[in-house]
N, C-alpha and C positions, 0 to 999 in steps of 0.2 A: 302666485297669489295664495295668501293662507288664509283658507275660507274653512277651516278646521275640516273637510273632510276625510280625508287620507286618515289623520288620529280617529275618527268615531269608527272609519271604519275597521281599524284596527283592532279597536277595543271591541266591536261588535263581534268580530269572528273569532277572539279570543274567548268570549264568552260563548261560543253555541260549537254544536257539532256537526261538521257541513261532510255532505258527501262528498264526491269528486266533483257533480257536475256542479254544486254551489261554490267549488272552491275553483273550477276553474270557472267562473263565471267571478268569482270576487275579484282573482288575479287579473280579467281583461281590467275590471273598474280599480282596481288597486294601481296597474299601469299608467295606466290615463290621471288619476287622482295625484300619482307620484312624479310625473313629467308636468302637471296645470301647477303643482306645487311650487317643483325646481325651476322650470323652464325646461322647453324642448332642444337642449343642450346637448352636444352628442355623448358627452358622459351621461347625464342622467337619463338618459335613454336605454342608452348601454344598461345601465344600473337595474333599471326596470325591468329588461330582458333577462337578466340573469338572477333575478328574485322571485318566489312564489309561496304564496302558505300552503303547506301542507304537510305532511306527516315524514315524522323522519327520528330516527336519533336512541334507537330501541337502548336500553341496558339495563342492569340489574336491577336497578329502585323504578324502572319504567318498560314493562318488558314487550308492552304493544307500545312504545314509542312516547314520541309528543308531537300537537301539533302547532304549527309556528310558522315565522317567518324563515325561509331555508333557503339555499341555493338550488335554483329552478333544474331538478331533475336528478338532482342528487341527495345523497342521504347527512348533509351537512346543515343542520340549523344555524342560523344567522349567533344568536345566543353562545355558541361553542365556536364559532369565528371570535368573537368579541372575550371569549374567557380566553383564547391562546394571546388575543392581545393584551390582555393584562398579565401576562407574562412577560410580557416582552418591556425593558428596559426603554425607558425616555428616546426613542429614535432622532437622529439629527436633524433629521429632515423637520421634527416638530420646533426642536429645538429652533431651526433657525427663525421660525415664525415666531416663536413663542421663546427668547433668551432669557426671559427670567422666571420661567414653568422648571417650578422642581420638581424631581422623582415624584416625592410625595402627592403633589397637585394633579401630576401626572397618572399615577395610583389611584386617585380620587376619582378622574376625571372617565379614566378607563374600566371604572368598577360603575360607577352610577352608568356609563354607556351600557354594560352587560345587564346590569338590573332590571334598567327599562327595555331591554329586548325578553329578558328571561319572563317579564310582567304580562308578556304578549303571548309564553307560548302556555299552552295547556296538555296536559297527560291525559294519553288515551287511556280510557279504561275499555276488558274486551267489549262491554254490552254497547260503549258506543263508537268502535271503531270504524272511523270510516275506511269508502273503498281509497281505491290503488291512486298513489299520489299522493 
């Protein structure tokens, strides 16, 4: 059922600076939000466990990080899963669902995926870094 929750609250926590225990308080309701969404499917389940916002991804233009949707406990943002697939070449597998999806379409389709995840995360700055997580 898409009763818009899941998206407000995405965009709410992109917008604010949550501690740990806000963020792991968002993740129980981001769980729950994201299995009422999908269905209680054992993949989207699955999916829900292995997702979490919170801080990750330090580098040079960002040196406390960003924070986002990542993989739950690692220092992998969802946003840089989704840029290494836009490297990756039209897969067969798509292909078979989709036989008349060009590179191109393909390109398209894999760039606006990354955008709207990249829209979700935000850069820490130090003064409002949150804690551990």
């Amino acid at each position: 059922m898409d009763d818009g929750v899941l998206v407000s609250m995405l965009l709410q926590m992109a917008g604010t600076t949550a501690d740990a225990g806000e963020r792991a308080a968002f993740n129980a309701a981001f769980r729950e939000a994201f299995v009422r969404l999908g269905s209680a499917t054992e993949d989207n389940v699955d999916a829900a466990a292995h997702v979490e916002y919170g801080v990750a991804g330090a580098c040079a233009y960002a040196p406390h990080g960003f924070a986002g949707l990542k993989v739950r406990g690692r220092n992998i943002l969802l946003t840089d899963v989704a840029h290494a697939i836009e490297d990756l070449p039209l897969p067969a597998q798509v292909r078979a669902y989709y036989p008349d999806l060009t590179e191109a379409e393909w390109a398209a389709a894999t760039r606006v995926i990354t955008m709207l995840l990249q829209s979700l995360d935000r850069t820490i700055e130090p003064e409002d870094r949150p804690g551990p997580g």
